[in-house]
SERO-874058 format. One record per atom (N, C-alpha, C): atom name; residue in three letters; z, x, y; residue number from 1. Coordinates in steps of 0.2 Angstrom, whole numbers, plus 5000, padded with zeros to 4 digits. Layout:
(rec "CA", "Ala", (Z, X, Y), NUM)
...
***
This chain:
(rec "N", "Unk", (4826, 5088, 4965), 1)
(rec "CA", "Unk", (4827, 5093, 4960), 1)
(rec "C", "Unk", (4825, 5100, 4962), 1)
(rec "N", "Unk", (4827, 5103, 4959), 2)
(rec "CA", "Unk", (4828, 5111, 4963), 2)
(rec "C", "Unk", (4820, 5114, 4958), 2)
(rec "N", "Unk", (4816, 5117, 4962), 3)
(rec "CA", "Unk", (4810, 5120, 4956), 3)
(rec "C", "Unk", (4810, 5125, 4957), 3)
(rec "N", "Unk", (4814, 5129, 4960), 4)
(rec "CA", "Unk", (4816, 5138, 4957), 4)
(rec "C", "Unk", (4821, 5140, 4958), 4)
(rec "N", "Unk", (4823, 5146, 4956), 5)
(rec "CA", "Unk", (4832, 5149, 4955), 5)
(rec "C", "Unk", (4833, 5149, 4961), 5)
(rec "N", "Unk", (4827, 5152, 4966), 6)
(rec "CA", "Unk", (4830, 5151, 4973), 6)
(rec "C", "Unk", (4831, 5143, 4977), 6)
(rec "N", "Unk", (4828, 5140, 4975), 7)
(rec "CA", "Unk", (4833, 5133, 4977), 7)
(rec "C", "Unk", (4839, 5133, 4976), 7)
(rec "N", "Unk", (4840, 5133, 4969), 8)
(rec "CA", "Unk", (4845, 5130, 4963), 8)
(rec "C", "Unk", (4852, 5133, 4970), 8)
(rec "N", "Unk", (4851, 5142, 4968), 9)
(rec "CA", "Unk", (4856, 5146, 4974), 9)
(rec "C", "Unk", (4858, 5142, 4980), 9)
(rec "N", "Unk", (4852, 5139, 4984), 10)
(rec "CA", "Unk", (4853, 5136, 4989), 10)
(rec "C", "Unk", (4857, 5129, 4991), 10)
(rec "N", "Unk", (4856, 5125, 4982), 11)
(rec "CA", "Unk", (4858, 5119, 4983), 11)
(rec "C", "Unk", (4864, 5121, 4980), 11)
(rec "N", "Unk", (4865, 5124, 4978), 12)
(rec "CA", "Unk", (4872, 5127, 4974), 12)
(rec "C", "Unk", (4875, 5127, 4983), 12)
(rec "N", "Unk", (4872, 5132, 4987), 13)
(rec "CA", "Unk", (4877, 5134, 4990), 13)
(rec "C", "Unk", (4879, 5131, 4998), 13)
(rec "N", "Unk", (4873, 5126, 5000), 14)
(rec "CA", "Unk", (4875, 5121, 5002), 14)
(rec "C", "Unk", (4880, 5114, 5000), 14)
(rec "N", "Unk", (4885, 5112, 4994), 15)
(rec "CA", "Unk", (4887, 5110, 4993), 15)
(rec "C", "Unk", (4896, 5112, 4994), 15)
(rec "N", "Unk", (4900, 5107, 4993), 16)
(rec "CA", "Unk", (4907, 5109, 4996), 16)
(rec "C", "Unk", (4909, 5115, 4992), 16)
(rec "N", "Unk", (4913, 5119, 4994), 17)
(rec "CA", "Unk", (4916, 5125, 4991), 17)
(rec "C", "Unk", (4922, 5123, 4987), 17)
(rec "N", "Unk", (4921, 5116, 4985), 18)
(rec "CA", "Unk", (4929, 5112, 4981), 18)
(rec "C", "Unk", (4923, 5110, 4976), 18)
(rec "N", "Unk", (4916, 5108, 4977), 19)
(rec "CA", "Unk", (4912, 5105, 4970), 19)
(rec "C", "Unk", (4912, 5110, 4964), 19)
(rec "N", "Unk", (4913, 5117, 4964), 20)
(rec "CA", "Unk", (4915, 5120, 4957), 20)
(rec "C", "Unk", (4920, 5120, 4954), 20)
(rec "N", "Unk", (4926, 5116, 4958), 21)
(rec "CA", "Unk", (4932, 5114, 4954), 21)
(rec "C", "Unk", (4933, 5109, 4954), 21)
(rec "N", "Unk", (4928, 5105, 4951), 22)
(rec "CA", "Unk", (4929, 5096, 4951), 22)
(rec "C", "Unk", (4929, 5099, 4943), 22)
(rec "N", "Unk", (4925, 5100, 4939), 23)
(rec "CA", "Unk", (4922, 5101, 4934), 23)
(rec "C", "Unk", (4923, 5096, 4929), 23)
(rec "N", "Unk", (4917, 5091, 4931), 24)
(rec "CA", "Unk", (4918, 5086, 4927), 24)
(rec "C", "Unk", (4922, 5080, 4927), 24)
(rec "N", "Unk", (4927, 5081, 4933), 25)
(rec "CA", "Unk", (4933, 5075, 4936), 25)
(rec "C", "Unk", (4929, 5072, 4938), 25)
(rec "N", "Unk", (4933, 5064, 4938), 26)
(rec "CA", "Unk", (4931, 5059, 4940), 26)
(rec "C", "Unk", (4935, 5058, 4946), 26)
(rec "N", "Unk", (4935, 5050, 4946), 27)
(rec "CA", "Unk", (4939, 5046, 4952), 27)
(rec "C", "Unk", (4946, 5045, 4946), 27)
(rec "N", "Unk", (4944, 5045, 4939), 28)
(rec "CA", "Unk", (4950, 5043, 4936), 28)
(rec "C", "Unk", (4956, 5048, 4936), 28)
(rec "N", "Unk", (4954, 5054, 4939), 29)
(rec "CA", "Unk", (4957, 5061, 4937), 29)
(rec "C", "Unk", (4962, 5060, 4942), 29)
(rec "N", "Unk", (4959, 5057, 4948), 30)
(rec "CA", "Unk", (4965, 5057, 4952), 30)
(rec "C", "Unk", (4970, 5053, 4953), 30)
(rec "N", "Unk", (4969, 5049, 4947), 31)
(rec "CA", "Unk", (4973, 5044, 4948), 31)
(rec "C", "Unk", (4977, 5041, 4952), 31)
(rec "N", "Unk", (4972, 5036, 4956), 32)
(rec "CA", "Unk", (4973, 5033, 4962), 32)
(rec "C", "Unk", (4977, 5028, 4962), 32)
(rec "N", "Unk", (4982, 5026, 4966), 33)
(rec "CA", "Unk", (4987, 5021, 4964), 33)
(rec "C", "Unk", (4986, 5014, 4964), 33)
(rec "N", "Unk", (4988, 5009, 4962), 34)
(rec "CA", "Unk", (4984, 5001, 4962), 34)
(rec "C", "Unk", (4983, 4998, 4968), 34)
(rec "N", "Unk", (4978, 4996, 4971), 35)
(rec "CA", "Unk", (4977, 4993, 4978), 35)
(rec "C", "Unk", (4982, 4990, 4979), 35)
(rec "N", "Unk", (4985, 4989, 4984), 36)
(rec "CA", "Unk", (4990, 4985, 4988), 36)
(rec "C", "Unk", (4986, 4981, 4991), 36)
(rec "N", "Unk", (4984, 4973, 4991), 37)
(rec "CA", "Unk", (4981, 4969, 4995), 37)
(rec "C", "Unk", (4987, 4962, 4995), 37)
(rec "N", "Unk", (4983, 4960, 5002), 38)
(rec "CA", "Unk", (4984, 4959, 5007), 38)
(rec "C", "Unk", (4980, 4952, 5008), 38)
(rec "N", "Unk", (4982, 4944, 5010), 39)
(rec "CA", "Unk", (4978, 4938, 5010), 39)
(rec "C", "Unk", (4977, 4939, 5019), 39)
(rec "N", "Unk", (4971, 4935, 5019), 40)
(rec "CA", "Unk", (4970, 4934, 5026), 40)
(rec "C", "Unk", (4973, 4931, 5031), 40)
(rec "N", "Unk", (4979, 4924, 5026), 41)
(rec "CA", "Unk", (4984, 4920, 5030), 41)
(rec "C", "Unk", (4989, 4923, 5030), 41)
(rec "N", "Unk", (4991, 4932, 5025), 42)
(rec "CA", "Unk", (4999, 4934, 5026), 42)
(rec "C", "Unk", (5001, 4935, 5033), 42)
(rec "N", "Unk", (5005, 4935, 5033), 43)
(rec "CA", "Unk", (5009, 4939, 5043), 43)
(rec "C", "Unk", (5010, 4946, 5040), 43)
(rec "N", "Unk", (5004, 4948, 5048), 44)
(rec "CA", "Unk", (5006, 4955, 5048), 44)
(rec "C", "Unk", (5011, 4961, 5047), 44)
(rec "N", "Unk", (5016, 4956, 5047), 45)
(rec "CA", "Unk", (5022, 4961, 5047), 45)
(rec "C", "Unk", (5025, 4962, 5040), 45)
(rec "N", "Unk", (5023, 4958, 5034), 46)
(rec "CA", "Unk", (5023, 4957, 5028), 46)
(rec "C", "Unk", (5018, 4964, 5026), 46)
(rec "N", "Unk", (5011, 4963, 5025), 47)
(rec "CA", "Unk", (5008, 4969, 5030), 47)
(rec "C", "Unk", (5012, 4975, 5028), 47)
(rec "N", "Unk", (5012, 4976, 5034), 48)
(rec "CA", "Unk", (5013, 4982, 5038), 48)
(rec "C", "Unk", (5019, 4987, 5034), 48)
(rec "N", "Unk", (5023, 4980, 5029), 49)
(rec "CA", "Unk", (5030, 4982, 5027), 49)
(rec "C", "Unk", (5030, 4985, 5018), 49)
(rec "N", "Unk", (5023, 4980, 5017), 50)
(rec "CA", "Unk", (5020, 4982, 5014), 50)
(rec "C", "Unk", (5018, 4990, 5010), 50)
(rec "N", "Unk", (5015, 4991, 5015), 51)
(rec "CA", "Unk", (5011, 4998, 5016), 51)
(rec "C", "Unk", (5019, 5004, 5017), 51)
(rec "N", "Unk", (5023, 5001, 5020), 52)
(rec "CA", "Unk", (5026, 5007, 5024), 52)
(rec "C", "Unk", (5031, 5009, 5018), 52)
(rec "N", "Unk", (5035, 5002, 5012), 53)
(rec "CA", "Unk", (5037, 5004, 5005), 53)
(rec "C", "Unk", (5033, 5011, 5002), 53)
(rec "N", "Unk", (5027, 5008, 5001), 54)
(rec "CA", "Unk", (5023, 5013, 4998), 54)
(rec "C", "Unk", (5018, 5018, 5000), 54)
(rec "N", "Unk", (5019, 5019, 5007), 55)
(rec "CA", "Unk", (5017, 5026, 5011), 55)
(rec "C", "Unk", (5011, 5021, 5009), 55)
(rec "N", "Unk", (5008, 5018, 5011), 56)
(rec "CA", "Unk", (4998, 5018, 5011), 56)
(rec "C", "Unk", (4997, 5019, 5018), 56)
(rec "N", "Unk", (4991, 5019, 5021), 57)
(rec "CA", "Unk", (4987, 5021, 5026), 57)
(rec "C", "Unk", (4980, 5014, 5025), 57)
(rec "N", "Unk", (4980, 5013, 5020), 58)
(rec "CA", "Unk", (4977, 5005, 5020), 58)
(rec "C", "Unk", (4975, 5001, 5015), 58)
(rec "N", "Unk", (4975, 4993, 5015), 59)
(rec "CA", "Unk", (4976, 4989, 5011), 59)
(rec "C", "Unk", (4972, 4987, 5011), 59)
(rec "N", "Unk", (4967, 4982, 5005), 60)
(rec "CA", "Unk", (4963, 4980, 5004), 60)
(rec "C", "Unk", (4967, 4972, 5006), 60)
(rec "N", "Unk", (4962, 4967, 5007), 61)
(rec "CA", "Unk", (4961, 4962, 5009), 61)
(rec "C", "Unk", (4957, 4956, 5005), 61)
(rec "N", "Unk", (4960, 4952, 5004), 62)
(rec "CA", "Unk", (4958, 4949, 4996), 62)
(rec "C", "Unk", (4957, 4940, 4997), 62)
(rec "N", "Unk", (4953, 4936, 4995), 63)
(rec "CA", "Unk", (4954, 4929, 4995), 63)
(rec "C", "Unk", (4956, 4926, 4993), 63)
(rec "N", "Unk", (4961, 4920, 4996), 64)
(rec "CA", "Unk", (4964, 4917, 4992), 64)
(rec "C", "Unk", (4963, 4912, 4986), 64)
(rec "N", "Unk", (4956, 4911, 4986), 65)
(rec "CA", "Unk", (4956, 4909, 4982), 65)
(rec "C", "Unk", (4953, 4912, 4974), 65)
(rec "N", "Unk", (4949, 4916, 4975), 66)
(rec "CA", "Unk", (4946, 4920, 4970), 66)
(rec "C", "Unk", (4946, 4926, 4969), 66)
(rec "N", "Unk", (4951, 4928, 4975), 67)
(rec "CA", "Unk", (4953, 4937, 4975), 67)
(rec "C", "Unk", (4947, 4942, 4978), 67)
(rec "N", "Unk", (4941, 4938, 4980), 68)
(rec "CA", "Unk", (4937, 4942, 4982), 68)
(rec "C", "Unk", (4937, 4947, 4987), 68)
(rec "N", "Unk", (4935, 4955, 4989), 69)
(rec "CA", "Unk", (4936, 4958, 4994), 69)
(rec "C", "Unk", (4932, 4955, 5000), 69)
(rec "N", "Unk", (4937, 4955, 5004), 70)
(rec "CA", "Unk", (4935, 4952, 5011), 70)
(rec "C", "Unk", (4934, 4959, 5016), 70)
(rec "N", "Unk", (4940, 4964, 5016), 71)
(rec "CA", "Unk", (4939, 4968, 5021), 71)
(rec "C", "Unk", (4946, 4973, 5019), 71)
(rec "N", "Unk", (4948, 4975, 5025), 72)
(rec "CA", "Unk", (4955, 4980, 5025), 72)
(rec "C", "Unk", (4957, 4982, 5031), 72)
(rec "N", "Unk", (4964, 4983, 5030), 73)
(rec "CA", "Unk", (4969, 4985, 5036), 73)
(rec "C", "Unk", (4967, 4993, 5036), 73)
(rec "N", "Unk", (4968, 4995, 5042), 74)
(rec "CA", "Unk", (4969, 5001, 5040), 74)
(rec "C", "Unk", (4975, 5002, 5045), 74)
(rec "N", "Unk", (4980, 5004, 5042), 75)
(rec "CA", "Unk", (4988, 5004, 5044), 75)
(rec "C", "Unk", (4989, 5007, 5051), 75)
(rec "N", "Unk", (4986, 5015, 5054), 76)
(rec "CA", "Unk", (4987, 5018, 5060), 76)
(rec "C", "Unk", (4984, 5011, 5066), 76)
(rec "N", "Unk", (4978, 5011, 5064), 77)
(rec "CA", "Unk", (4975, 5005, 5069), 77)
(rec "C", "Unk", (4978, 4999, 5071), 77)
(rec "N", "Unk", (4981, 4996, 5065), 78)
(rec "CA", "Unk", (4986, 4991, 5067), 78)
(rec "C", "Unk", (4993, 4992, 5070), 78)
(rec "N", "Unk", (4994, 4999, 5069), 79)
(rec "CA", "Unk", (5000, 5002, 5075), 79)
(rec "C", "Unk", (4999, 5001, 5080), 79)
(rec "N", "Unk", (4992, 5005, 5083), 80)
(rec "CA", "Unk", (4991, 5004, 5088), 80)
(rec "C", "Unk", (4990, 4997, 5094), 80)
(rec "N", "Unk", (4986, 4992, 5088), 81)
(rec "CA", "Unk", (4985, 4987, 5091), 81)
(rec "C", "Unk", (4990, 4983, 5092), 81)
(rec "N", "Unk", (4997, 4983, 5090), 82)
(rec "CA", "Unk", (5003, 4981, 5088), 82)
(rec "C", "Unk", (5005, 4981, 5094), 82)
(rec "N", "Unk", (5008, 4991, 5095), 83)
(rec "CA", "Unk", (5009, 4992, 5101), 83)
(rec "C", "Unk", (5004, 4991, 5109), 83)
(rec "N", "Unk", (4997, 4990, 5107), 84)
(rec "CA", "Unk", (4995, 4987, 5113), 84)
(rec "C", "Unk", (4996, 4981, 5115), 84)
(rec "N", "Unk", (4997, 4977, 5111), 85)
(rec "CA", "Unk", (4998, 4970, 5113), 85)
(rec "C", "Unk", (4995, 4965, 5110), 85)
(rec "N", "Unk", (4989, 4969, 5107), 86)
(rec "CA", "Unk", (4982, 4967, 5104), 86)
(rec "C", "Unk", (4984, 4960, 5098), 86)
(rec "N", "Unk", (4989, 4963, 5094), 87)
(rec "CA", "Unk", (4990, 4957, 5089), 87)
(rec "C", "Unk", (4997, 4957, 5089), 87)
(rec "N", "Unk", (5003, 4951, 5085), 88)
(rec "CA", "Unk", (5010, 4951, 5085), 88)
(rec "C", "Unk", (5010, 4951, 5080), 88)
(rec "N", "Unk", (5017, 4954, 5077), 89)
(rec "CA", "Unk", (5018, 4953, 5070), 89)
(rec "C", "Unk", (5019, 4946, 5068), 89)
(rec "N", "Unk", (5019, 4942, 5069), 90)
(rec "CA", "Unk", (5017, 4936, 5067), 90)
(rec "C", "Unk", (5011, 4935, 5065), 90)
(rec "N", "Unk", (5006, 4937, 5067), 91)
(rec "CA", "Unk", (5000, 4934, 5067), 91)
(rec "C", "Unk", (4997, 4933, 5061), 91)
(rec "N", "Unk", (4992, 4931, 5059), 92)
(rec "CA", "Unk", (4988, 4933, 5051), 92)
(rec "C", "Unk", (4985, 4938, 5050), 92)
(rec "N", "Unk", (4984, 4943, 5045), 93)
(rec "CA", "Unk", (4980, 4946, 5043), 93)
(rec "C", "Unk", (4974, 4947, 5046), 93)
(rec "N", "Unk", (4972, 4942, 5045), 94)
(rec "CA", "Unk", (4964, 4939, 5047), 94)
(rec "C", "Unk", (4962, 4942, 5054), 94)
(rec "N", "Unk", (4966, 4943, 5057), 95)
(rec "CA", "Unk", (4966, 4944, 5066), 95)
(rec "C", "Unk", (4966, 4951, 5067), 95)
(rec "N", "Unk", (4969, 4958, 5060), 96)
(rec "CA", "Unk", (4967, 4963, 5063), 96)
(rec "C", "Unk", (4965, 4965, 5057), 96)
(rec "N", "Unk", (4961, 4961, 5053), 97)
(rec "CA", "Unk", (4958, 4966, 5045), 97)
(rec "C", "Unk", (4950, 4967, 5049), 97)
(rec "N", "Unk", (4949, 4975, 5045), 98)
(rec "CA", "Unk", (4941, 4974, 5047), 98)
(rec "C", "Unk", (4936, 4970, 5043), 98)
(rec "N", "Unk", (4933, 4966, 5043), 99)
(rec "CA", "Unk", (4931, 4963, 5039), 99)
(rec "C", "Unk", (4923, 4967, 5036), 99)
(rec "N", "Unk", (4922, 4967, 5031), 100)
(rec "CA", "Unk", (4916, 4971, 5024), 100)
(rec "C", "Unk", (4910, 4966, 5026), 100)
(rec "N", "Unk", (4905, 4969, 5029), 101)
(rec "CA", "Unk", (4897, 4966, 5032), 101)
(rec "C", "Unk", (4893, 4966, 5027), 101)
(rec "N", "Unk", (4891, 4962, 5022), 102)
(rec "CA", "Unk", (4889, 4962, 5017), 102)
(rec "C", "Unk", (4882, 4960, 5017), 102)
(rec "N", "Unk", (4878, 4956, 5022), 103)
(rec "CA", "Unk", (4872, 4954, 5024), 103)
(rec "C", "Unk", (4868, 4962, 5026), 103)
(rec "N", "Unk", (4863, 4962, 5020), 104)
(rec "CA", "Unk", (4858, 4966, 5021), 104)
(rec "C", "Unk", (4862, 4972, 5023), 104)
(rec "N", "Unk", (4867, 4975, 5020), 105)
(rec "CA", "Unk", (4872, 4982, 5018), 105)
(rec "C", "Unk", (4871, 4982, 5011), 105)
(rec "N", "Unk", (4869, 4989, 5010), 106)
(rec "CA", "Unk", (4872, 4992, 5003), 106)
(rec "C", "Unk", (4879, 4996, 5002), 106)
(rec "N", "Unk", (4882, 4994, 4998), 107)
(rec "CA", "Unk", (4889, 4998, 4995), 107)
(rec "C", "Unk", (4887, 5003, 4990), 107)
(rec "N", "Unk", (4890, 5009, 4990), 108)
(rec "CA", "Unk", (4891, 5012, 4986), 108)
(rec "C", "Unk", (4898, 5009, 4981), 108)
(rec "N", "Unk", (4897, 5008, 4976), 109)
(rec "CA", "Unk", (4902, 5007, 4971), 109)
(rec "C", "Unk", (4905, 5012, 4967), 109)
(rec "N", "Unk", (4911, 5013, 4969), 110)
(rec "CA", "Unk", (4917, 5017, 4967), 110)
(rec "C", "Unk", (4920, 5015, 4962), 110)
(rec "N", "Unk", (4917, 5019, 4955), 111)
(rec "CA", "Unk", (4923, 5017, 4948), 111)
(rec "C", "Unk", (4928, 5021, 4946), 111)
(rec "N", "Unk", (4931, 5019, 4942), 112)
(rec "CA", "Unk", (4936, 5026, 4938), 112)
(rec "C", "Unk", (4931, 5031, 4937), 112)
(rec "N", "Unk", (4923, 5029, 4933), 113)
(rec "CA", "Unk", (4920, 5035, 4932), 113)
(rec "C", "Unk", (4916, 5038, 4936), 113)
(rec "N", "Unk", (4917, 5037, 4944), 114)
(rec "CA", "Unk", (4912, 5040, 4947), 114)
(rec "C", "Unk", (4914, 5048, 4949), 114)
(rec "N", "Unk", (4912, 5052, 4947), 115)
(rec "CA", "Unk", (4912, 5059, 4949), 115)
(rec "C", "Unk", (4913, 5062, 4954), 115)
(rec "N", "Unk", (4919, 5065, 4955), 116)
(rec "CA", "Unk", (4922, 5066, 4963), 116)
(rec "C", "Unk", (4916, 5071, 4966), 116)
(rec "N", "Unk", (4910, 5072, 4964), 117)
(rec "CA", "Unk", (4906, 5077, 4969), 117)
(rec "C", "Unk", (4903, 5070, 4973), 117)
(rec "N", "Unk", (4902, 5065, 4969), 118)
(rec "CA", "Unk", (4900, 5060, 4972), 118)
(rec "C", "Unk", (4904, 5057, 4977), 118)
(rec "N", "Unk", (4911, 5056, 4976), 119)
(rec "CA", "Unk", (4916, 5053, 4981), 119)
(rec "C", "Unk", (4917, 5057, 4985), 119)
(rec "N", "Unk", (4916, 5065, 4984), 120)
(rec "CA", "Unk", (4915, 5069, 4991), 120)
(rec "C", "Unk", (4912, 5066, 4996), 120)
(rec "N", "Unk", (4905, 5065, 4991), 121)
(rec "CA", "Unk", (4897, 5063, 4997), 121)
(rec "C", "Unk", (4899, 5058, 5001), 121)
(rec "N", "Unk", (4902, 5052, 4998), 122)
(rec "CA", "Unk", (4904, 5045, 5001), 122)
(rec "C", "Unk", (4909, 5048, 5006), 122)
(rec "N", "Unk", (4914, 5052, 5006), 123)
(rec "CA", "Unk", (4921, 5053, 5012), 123)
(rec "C", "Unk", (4915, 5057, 5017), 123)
(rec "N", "Unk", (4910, 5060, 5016), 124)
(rec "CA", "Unk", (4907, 5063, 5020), 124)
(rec "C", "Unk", (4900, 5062, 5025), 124)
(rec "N", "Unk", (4899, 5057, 5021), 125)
(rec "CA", "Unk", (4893, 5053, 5025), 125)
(rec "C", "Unk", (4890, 5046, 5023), 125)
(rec "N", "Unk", (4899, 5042, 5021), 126)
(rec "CA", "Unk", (4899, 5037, 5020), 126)
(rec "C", "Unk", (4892, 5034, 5015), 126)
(rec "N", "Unk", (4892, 5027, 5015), 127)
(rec "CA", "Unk", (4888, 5023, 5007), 127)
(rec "C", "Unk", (4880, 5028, 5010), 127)
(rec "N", "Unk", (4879, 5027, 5018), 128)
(rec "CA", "Unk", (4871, 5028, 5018), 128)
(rec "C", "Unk", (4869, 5033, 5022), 128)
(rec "N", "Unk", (4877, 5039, 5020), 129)
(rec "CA", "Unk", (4874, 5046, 5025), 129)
(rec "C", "Unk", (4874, 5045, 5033), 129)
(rec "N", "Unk", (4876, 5041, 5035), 130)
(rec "CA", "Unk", (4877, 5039, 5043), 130)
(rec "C", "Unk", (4884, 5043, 5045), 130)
(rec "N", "Unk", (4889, 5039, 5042), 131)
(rec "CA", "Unk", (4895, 5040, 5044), 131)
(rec "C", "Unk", (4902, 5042, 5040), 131)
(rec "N", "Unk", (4906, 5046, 5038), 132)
(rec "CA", "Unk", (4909, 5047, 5035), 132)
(rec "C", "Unk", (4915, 5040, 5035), 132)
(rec "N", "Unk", (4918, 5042, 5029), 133)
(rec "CA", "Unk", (4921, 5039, 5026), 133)
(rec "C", "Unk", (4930, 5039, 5026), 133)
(rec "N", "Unk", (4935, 5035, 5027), 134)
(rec "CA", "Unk", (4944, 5038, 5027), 134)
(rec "C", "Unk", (4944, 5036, 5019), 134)
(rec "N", "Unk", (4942, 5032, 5016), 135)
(rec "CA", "Unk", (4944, 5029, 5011), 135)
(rec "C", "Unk", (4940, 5025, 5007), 135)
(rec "N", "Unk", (4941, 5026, 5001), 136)
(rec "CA", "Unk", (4934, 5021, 4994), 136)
(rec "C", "Unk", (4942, 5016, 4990), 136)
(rec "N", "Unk", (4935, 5010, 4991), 137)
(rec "CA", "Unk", (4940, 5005, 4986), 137)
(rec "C", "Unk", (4936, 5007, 4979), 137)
(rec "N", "Unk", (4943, 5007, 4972), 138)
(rec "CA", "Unk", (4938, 5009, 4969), 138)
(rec "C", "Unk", (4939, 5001, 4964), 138)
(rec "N", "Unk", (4932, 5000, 4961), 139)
(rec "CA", "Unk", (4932, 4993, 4956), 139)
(rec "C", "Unk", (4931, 4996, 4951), 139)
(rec "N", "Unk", (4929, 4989, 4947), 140)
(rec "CA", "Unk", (4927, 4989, 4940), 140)
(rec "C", "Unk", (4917, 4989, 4943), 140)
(rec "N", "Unk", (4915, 4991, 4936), 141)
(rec "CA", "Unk", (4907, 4992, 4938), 141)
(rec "C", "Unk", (4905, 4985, 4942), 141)
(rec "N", "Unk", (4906, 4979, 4942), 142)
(rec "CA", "Unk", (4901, 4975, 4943), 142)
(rec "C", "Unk", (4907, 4973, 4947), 142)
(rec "N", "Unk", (4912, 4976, 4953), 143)
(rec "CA", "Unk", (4914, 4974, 4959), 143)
(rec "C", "Unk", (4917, 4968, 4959), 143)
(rec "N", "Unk", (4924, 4967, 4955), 144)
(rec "CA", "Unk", (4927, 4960, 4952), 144)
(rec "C", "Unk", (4932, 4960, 4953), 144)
(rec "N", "Unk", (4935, 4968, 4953), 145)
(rec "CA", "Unk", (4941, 4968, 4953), 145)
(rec "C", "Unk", (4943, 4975, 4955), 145)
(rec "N", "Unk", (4947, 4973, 4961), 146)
(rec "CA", "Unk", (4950, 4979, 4963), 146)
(rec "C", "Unk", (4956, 4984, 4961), 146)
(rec "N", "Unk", (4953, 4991, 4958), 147)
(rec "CA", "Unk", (4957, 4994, 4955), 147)
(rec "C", "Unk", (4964, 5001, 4959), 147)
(rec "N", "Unk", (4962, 5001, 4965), 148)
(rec "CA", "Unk", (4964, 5005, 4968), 148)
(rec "C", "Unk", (4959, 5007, 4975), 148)
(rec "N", "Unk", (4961, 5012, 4978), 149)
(rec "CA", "Unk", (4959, 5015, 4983), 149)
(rec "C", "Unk", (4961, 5021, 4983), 149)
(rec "N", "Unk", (4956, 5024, 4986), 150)
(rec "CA", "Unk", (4958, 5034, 4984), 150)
(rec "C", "Unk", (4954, 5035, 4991), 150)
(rec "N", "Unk", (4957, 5040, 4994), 151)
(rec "CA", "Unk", (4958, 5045, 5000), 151)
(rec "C", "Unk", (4954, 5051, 5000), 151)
(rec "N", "Unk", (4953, 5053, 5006), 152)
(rec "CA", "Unk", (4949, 5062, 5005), 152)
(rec "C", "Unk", (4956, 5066, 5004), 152)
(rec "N", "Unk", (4961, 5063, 5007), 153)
(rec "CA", "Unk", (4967, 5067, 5006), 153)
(rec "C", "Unk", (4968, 5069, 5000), 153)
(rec "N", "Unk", (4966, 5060, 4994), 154)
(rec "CA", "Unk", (4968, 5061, 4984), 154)
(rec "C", "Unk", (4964, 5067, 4983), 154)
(rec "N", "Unk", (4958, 5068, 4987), 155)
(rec "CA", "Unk", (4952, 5074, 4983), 155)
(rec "C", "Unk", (4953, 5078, 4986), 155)
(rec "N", "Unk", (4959, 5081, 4990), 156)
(rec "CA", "Unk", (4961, 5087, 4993), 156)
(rec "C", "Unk", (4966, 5090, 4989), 156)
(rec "N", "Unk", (4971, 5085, 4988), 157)
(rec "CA", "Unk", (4977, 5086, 4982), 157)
(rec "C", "Unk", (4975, 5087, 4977), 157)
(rec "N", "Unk", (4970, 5086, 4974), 158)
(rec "CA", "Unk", (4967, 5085, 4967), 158)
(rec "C", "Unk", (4966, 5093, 4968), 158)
(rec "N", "Unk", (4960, 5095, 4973), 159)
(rec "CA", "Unk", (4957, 5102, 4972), 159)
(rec "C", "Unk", (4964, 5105, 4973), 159)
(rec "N", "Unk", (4968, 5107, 4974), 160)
(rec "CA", "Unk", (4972, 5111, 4978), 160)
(rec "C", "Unk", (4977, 5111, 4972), 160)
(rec "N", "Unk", (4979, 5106, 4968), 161)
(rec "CA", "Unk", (4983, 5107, 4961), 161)
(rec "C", "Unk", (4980, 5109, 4954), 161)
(rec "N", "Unk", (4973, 5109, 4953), 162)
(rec "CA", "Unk", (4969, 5114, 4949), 162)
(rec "C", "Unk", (4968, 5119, 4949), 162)
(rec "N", "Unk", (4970, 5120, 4944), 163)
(rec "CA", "Unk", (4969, 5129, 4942), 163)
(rec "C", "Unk", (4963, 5133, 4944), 163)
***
């Protein structure tokens, strides 16, 4: 907390120059498109075909049996790997999804209501300030159901269509 005008100025002014045009926006504002997932058994090339209908850049990764989040593609990667050799479109998902380290990691939980100053801070220094972030899966509060995924690109567009 800031305990005089000259902080306040300084924490004002170290923040992004898009945080005064959030005003109040959430994750809901930018209404992020419904998760595209993906099973661990599908073939990659289901995948990959997947993604390329609907322009994504990465899919959520889900179990089959309880729909749990296991992990995610992230679609340029899998290109790559594709063209290296690394994996064949045949294979299963399982073989190039990254898989979500859940032992002794905390997540930041991404909801419709989380405040894009906050989703800034996640794309920027990821859940623990280490490492930034390409993309937030966003859920329901208690992480059950995946609602979507939003990009720093959704909160680029977003600022940039605001008056």
């Amino acid at each position: 907390m800031p305990t005089s005008a000259a902080d306040s100025v300084n924490t004002i002014a170290s923040k992004s120059p898009w945080a005064d045009k959030y005003r109040g926006a959430t994750v809901e504002d930018l209404d992020p498109p419904p998760a595209l997932s993906s099973k661990p058994s599908d073939p990659i090339s289901q995948a990959i075909m997947s993604a390329y209908e609907r322009d994504y850049t990465h899919l959520t990764v889900v179990s089959q049996e309880n729909r749990a989040l296991l992990g995610y593609l992230n679609v340029p990667r899998l290109k790559i790997m594709l063209k290296e050799g690394k994996v064949q479109e045949s294979d299963p998902v399982e073989k190039a999804m990254l898989k979500f380290r859940r032992k002794a990691k905390v997540y930041k939980v991404i909801t419709m209501d989380t405040p894009l100053e906050e989703l800034e801070d996640f794309f920027n220094g990821g859940v623990d300030g280490s490492e930034p972030q390409d993309f937030a899966v966003v859920t329901d509060g208690s992480r059950r159901f995946v609602l979507g995924v939003a990009t720093k690109a959704d909160l680029e567009n977003f600022v940039k269509r605001r008056p």
